[in-house]
ROSE-4610 file (N, C-alpha, C; in Angstrom, 1 decimal, always signed):
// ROSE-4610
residu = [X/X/X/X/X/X/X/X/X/X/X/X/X/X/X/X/X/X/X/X/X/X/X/X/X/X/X/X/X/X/X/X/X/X/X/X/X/X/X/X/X/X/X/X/X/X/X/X/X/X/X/X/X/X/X/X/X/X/X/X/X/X/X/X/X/X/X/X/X/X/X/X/X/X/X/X/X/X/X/X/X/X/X/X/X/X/X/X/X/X/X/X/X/X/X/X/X/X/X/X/X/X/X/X/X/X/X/X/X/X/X/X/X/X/X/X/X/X/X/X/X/X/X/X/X/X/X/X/X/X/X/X/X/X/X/X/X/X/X/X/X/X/X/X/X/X/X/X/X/X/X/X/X/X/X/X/X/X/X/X/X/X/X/X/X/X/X/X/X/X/X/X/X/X/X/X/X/X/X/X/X/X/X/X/X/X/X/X/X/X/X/X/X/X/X/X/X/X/X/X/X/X/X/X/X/X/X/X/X/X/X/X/X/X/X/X/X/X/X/X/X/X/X/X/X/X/X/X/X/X/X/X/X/X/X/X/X/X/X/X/X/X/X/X/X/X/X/X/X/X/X/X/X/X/X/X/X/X/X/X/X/X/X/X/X/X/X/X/X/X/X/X/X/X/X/X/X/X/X/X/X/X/X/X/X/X/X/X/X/X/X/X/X/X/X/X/X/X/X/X/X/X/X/X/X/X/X/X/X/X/X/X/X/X/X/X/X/X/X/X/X/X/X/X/X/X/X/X/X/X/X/X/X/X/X/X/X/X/X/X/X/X/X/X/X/X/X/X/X/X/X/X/X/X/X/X/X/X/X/X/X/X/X/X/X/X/X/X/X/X/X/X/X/X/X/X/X/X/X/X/X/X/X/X/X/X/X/X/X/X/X/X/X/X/X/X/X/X/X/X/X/X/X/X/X/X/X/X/X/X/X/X/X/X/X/X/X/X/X/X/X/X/X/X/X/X/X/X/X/X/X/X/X/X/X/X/X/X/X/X/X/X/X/X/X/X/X/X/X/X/X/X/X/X/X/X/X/X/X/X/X/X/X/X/X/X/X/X/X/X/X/X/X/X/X/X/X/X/X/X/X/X/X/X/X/X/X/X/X/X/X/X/X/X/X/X/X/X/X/X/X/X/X/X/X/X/X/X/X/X/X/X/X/X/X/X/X/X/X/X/X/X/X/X/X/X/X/X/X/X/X/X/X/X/X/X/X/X/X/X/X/X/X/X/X/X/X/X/X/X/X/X/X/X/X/X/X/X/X/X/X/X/X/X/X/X/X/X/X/X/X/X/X/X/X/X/X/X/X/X/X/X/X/X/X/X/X/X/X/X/X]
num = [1/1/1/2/2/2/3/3/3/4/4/4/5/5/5/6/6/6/7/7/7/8/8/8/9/9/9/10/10/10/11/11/11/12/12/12/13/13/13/14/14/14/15/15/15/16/16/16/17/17/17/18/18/18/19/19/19/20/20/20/21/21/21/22/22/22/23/23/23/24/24/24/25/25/25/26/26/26/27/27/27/28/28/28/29/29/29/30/30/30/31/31/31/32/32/32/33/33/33/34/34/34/35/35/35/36/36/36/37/37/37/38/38/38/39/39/39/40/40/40/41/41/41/42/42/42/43/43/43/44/44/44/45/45/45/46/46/46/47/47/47/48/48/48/49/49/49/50/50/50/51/51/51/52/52/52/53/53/53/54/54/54/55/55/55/56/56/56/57/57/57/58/58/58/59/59/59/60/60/60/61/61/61/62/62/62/63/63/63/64/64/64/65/65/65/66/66/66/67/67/67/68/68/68/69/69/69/70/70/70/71/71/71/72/72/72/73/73/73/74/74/74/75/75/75/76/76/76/77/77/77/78/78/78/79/79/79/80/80/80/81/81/81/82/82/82/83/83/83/84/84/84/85/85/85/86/86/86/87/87/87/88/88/88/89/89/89/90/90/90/91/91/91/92/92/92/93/93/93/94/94/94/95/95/95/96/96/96/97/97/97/98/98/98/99/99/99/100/100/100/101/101/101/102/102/102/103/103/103/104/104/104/105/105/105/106/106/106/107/107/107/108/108/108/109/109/109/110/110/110/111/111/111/112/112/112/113/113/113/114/114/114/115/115/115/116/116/116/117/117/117/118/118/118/119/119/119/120/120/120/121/121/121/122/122/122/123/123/123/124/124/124/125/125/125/126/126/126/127/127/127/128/128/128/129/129/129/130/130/130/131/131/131/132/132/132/133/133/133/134/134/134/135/135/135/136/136/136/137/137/137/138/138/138/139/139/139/140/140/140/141/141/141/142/142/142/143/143/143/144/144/144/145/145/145/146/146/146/147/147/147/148/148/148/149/149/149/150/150/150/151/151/151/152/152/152/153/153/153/154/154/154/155/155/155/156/156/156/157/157/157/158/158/158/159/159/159/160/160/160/161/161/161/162/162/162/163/163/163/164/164/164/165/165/165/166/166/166/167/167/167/168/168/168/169/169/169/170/170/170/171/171/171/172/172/172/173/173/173/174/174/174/175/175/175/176/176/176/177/177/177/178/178/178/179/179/179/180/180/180/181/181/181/182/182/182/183/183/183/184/184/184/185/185/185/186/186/186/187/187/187/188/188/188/189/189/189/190/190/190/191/191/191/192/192/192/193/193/193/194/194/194/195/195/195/196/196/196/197/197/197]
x = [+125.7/+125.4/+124.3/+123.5/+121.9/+123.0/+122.7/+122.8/+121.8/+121.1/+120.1/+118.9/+118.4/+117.3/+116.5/+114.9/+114.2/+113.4/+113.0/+112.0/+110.8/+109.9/+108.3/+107.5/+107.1/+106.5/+104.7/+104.1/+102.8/+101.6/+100.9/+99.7/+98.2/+97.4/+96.2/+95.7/+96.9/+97.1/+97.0/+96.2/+96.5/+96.4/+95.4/+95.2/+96.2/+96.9/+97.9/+99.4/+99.2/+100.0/+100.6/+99.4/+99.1/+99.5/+99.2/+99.5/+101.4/+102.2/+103.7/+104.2/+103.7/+104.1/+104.0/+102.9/+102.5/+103.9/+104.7/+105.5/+107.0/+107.0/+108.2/+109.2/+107.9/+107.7/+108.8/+108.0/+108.4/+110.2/+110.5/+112.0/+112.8/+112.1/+112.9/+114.0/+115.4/+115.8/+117.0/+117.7/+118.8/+119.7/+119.7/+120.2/+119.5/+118.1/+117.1/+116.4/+116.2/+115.6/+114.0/+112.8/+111.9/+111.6/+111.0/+110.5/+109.8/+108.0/+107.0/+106.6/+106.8/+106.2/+104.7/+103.9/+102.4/+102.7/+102.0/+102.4/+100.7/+100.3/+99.7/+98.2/+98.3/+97.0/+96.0/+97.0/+96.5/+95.8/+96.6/+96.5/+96.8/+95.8/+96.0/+96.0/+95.4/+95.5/+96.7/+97.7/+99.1/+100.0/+99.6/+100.2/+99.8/+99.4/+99.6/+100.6/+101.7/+102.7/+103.6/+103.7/+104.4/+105.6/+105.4/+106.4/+107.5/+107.4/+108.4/+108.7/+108.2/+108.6/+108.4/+109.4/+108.9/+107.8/+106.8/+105.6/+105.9/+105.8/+106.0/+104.9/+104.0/+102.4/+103.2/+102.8/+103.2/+102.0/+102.2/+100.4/+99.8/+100.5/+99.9/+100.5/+100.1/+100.4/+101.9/+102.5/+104.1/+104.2/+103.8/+104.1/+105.2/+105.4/+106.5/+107.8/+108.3/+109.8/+109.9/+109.0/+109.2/+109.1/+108.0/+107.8/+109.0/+110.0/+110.7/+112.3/+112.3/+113.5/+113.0/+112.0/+112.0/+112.4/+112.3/+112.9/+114.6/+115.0/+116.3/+117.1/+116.6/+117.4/+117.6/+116.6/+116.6/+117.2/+117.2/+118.0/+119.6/+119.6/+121.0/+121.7/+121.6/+121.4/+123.2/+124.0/+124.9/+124.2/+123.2/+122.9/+121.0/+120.6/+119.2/+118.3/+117.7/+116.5/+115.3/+114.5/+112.7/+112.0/+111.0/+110.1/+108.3/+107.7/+107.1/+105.7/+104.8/+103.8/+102.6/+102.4/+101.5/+102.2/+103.4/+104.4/+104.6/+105.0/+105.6/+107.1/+107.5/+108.8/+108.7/+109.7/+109.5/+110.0/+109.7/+110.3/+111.5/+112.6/+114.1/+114.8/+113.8/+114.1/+115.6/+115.2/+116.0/+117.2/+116.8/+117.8/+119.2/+118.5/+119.5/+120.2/+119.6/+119.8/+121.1/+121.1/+122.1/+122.7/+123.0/+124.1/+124.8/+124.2/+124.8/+125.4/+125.3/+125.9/+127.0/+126.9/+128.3/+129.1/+128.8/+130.1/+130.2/+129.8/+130.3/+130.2/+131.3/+131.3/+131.2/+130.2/+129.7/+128.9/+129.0/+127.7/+126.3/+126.2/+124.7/+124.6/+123.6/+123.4/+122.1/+121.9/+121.4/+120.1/+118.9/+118.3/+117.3/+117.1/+116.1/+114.1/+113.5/+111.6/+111.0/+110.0/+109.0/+107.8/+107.4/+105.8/+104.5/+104.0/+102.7/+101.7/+101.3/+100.5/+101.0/+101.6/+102.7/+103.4/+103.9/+104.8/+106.6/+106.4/+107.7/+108.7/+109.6/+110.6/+112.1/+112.0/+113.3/+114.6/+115.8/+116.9/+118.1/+118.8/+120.0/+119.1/+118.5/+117.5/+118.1/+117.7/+117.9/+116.5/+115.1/+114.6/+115.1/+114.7/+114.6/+114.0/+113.1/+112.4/+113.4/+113.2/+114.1/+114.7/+113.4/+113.3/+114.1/+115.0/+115.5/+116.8/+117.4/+118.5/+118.7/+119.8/+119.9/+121.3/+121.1/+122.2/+122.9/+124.1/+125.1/+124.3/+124.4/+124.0/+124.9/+126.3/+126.9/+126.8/+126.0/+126.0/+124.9/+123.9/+122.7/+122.0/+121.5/+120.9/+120.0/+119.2/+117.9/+117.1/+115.9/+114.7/+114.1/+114.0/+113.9/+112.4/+112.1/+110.7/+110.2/+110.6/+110.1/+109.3/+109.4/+109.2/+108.3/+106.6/+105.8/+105.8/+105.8/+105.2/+106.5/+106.8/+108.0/+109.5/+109.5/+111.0/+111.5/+111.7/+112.5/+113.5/+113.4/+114.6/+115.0/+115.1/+115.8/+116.8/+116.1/+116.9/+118.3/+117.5/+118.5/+119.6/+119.5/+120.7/+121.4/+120.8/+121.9/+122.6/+122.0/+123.0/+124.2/+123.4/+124.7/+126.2/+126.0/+126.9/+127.4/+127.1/+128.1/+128.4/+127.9/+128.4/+129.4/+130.4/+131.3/+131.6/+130.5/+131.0/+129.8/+129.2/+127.8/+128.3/+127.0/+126.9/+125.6/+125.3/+124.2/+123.8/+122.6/+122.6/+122.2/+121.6/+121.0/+119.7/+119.0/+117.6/+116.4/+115.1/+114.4/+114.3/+113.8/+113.1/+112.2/+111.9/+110.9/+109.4/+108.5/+107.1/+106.6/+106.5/+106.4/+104.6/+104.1/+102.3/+102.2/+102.3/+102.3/+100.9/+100.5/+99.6/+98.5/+98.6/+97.6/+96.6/+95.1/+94.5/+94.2/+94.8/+95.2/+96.3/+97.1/+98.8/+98.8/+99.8/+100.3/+100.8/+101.3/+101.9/+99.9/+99.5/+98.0/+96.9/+97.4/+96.7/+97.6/+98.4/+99.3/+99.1/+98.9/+98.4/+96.7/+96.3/+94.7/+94.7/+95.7/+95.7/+95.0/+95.0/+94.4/+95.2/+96.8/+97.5/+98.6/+98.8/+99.6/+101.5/+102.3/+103.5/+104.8/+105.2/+106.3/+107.7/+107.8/+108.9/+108.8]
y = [+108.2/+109.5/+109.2/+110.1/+109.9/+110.4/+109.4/+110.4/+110.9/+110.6/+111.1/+111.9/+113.2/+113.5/+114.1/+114.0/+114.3/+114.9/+116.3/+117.5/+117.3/+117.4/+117.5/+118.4/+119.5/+120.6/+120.1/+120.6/+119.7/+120.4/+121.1/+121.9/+121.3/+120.9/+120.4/+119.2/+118.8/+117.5/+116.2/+115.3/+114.7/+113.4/+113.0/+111.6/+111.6/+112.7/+112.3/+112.2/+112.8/+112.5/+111.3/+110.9/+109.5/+108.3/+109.0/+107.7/+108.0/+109.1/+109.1/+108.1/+108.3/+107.9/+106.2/+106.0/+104.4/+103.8/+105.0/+104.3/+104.4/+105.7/+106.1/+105.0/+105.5/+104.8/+103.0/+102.2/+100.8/+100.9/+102.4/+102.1/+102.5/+103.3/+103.8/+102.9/+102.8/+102.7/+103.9/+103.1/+104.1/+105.3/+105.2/+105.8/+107.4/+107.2/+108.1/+109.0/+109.9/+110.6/+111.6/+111.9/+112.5/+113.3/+115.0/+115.5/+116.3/+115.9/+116.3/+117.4/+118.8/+120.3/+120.5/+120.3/+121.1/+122.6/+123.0/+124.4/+125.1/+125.0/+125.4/+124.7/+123.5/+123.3/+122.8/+122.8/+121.4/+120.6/+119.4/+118.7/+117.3/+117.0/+116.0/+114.6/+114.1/+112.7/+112.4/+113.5/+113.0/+112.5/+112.6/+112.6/+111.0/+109.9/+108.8/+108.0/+109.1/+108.7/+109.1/+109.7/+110.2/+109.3/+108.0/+106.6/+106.6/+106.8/+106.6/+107.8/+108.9/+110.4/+111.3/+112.6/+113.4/+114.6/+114.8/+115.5/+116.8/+117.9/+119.1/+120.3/+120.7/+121.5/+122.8/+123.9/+125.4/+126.1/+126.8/+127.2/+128.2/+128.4/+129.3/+129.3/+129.2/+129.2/+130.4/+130.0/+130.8/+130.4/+129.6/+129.5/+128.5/+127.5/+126.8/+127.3/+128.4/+128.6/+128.4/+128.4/+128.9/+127.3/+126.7/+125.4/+124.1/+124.5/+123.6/+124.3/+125.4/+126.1/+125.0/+125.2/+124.8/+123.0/+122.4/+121.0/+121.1/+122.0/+122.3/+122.2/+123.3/+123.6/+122.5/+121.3/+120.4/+118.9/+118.8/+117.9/+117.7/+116.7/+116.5/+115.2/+114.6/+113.8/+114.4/+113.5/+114.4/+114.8/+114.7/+114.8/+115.2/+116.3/+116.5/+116.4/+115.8/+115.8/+116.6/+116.8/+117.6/+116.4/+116.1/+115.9/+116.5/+116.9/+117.6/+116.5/+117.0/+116.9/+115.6/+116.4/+115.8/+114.7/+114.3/+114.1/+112.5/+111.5/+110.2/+110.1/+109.1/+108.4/+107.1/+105.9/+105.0/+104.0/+103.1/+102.0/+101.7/+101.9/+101.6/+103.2/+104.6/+106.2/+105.3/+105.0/+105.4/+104.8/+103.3/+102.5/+103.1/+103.7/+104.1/+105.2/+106.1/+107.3/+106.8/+106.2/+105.9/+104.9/+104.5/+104.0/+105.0/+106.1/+106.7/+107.9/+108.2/+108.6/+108.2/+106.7/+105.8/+105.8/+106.7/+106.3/+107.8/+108.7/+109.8/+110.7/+112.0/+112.9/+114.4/+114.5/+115.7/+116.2/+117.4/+118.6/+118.4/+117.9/+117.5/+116.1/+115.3/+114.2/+113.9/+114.1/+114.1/+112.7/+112.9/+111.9/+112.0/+111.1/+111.0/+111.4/+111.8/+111.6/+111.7/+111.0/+111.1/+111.8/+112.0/+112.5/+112.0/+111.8/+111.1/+111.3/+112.0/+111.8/+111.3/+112.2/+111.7/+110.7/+110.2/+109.4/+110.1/+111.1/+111.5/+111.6/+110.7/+110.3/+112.1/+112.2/+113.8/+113.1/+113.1/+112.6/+113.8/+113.9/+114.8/+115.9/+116.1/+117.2/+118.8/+119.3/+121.1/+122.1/+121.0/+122.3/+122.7/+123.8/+124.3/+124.0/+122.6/+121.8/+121.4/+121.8/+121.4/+120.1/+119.0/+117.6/+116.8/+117.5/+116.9/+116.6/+117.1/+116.9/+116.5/+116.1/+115.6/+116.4/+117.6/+118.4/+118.5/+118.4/+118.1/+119.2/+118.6/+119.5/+121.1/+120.9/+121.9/+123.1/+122.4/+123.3/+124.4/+123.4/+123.9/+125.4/+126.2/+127.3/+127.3/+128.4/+128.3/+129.0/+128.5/+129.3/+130.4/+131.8/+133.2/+133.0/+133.3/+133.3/+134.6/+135.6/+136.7/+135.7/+135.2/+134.3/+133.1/+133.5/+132.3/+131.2/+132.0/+131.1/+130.9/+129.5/+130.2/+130.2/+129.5/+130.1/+129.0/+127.8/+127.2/+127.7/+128.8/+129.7/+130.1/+131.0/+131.8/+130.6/+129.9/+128.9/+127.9/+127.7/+126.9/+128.0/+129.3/+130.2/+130.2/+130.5/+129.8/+129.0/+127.4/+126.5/+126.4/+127.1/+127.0/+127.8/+128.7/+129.7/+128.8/+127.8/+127.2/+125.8/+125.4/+123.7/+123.3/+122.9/+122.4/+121.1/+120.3/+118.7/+118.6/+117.7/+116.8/+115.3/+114.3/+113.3/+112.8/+111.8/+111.6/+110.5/+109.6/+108.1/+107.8/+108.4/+107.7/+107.0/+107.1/+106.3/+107.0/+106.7/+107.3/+107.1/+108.0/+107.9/+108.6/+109.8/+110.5/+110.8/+110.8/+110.5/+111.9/+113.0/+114.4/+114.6/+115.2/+114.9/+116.7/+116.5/+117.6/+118.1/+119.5/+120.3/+120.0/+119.1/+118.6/+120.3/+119.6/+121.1/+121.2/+122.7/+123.3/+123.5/+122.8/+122.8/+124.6/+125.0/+126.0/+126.6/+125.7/+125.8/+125.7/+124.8/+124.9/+126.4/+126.7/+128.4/+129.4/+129.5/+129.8/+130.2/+128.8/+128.2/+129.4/+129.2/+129.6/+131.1/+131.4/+132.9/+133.6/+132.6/+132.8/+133.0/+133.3/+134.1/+134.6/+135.2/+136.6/+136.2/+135.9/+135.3/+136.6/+136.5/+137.5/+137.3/+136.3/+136.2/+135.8]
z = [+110.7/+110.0/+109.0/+109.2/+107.8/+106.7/+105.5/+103.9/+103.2/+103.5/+102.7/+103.5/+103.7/+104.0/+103.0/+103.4/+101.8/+102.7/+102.2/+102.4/+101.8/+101.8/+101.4/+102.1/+101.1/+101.5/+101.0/+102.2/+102.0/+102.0/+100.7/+100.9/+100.4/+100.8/+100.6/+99.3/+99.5/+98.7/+99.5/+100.3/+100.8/+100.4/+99.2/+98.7/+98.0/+97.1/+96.3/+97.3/+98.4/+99.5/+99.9/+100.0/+100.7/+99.4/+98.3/+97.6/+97.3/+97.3/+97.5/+98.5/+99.9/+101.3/+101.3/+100.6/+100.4/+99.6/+98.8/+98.0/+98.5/+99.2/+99.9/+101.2/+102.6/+103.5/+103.4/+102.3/+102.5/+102.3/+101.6/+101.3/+101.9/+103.2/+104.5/+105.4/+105.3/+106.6/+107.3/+108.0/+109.0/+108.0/+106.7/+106.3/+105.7/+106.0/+105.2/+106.0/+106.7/+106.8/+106.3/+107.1/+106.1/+106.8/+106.2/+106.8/+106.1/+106.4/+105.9/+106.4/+105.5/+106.1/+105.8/+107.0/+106.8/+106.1/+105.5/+105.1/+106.0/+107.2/+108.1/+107.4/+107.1/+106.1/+107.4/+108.8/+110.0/+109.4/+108.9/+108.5/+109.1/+110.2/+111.3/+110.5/+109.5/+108.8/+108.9/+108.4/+108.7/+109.4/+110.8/+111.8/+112.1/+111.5/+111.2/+111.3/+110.1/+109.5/+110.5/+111.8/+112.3/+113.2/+112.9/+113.3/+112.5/+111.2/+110.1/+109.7/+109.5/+108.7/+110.2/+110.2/+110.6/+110.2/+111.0/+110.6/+111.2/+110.6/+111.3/+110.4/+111.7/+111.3/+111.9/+110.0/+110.5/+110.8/+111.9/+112.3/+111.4/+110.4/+109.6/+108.0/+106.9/+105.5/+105.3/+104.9/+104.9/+103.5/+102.8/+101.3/+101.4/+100.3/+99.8/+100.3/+99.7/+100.5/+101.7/+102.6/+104.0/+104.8/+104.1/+104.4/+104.3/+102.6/+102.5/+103.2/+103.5/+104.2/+105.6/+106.2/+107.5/+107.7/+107.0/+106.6/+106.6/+105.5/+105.0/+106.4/+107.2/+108.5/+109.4/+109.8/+110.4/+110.1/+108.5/+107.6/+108.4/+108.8/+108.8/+108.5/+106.8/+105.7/+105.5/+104.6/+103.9/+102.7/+102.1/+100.7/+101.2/+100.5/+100.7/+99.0/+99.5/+98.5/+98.4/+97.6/+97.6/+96.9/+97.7/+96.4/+96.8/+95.9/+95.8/+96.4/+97.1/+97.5/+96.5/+95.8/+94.6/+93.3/+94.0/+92.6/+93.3/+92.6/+93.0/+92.5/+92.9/+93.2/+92.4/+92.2/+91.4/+93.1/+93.0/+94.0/+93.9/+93.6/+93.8/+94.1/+93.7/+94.5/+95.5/+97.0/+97.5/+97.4/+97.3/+97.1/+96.1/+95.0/+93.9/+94.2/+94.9/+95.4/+96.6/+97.1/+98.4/+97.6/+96.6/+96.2/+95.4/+94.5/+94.2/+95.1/+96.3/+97.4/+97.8/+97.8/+98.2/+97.2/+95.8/+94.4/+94.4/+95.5/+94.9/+95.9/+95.9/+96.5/+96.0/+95.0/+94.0/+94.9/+94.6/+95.0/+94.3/+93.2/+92.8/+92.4/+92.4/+92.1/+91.4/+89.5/+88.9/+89.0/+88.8/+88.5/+87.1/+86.5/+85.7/+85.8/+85.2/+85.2/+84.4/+84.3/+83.6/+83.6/+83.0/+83.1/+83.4/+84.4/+84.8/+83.6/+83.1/+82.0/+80.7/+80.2/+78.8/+78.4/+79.8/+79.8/+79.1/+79.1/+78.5/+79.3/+79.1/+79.6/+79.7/+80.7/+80.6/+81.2/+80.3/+81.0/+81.1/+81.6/+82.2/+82.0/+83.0/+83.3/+83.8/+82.8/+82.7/+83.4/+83.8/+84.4/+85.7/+86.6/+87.3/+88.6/+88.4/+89.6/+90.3/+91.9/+93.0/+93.1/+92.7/+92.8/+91.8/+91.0/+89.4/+90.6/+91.5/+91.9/+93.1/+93.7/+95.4/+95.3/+96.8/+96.8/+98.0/+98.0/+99.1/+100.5/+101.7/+102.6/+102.5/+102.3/+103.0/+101.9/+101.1/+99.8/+99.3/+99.9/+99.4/+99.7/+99.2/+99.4/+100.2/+100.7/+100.9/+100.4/+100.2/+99.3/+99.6/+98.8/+99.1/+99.6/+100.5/+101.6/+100.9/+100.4/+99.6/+98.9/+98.3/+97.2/+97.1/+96.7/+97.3/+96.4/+94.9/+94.1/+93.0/+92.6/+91.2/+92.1/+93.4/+93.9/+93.5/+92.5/+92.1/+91.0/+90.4/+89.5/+90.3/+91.4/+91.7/+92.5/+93.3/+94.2/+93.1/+92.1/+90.8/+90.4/+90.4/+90.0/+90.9/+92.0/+93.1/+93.6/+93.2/+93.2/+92.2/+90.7/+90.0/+90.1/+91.1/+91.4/+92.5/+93.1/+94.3/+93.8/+92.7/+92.6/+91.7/+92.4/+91.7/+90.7/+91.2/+90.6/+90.4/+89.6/+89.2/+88.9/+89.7/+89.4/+88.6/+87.9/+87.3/+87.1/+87.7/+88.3/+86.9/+85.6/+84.6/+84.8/+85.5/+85.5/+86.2/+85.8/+86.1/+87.5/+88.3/+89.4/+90.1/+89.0/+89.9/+89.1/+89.5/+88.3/+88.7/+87.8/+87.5/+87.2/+88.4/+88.3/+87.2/+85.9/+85.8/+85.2/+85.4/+85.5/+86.2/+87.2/+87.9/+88.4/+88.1/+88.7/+90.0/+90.2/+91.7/+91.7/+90.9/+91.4/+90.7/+91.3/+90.8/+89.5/+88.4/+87.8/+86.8/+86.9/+86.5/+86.7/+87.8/+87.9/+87.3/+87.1/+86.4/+85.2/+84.5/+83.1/+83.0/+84.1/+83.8/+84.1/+84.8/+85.1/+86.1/+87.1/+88.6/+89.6/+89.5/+90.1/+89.7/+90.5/+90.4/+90.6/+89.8/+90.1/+90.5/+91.4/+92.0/+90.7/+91.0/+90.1/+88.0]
């Protein structure tokens, strides 16, 4: 049985892609699962990777929700992960991650990050980012497809209405690219789109 599957929703990011995958990849085995969502960018460079990760091209832009639901459904990990496109991982991610699977049977499994620029370290993490947590399969939500931009609140209110137990490994492992320009949360910032929620 896989424990771990990890979703990646993938929109025109590909160098910073590529430098995740460089990091991910080497810590893959039988127990891990990937599945990389084109969000319809056709983005053939990827399909490279298509030995070790599964690659899956949406023929058309559906937005984040739609991208990381379509992973969600195919995941069959006991524990699912996100990690975001543009964002890194630390080299021990999985390892730590699947040990703290084997010490526990919680519906969430906390991790630690930092900030790629700042360096500011966030511990027992309270945002809203999908990627702060690894969440039991039978538990997890799915992301409102209404919902292009910003669907990580609505999706976090709904975990907290189904999770019973939390675990929390204490250590960093996820490197947070924040306000990178383009990213969303940067147009946002600049006021070049329009947020539903």
């Amino acid at each position: 049985m896989v424990k771990l599957s990890i979703v990646i929703s993938y929109y025109n990011t590909y160098e910073l892609t590529e430098e995740l995958l460089g990091v991910l990849i080497p810590q893959l085995n039988e127990d891990v699962e990937v599945f990389l969502v084109d969000d319809g960018c056709n983005e053939k460079r990827l399909d490279m990777y298509d030995e070790d990760i599964k690659i899956i091209h949406l023929e058309k832009n559906m937005g984040n929700s739609v991208a990381l639901n379509t992973g969600i459904k195919k995941a069959t990990g006991k524990y699912i992960g996100v990690i975001d496109s543009d964002d890194l991982i630390t080299e021990d991610y999985i390892e730590t991650l699947l040990k703290a699977i084997d010490n526990t049977d919680s519906d969430l499994i906390y991790l630690d990050w930092i900030d790629k620029h700042n360096h500011q370290i966030v511990r027992k993490p309270s945002n809203c980012a999908p990627w702060r947590s690894l969440y039991k399969r039978d538990m997890i939500p799915l992301f409102d497809e209404n919902i292009r931009h910003c669907n990580d609140v609505p999706f976090q209110e709904e975990v907290e209405k189904r999770v019973k137990s939390r675990y929390y490994t204490d250590k960093v492992l996820y490197i947070y690219n924040s306000n990178r320009v383009g990213s969303l949360t940067w147009e946002k910032e600049q006021g070049d789109i329009s947020w539903k929620y």
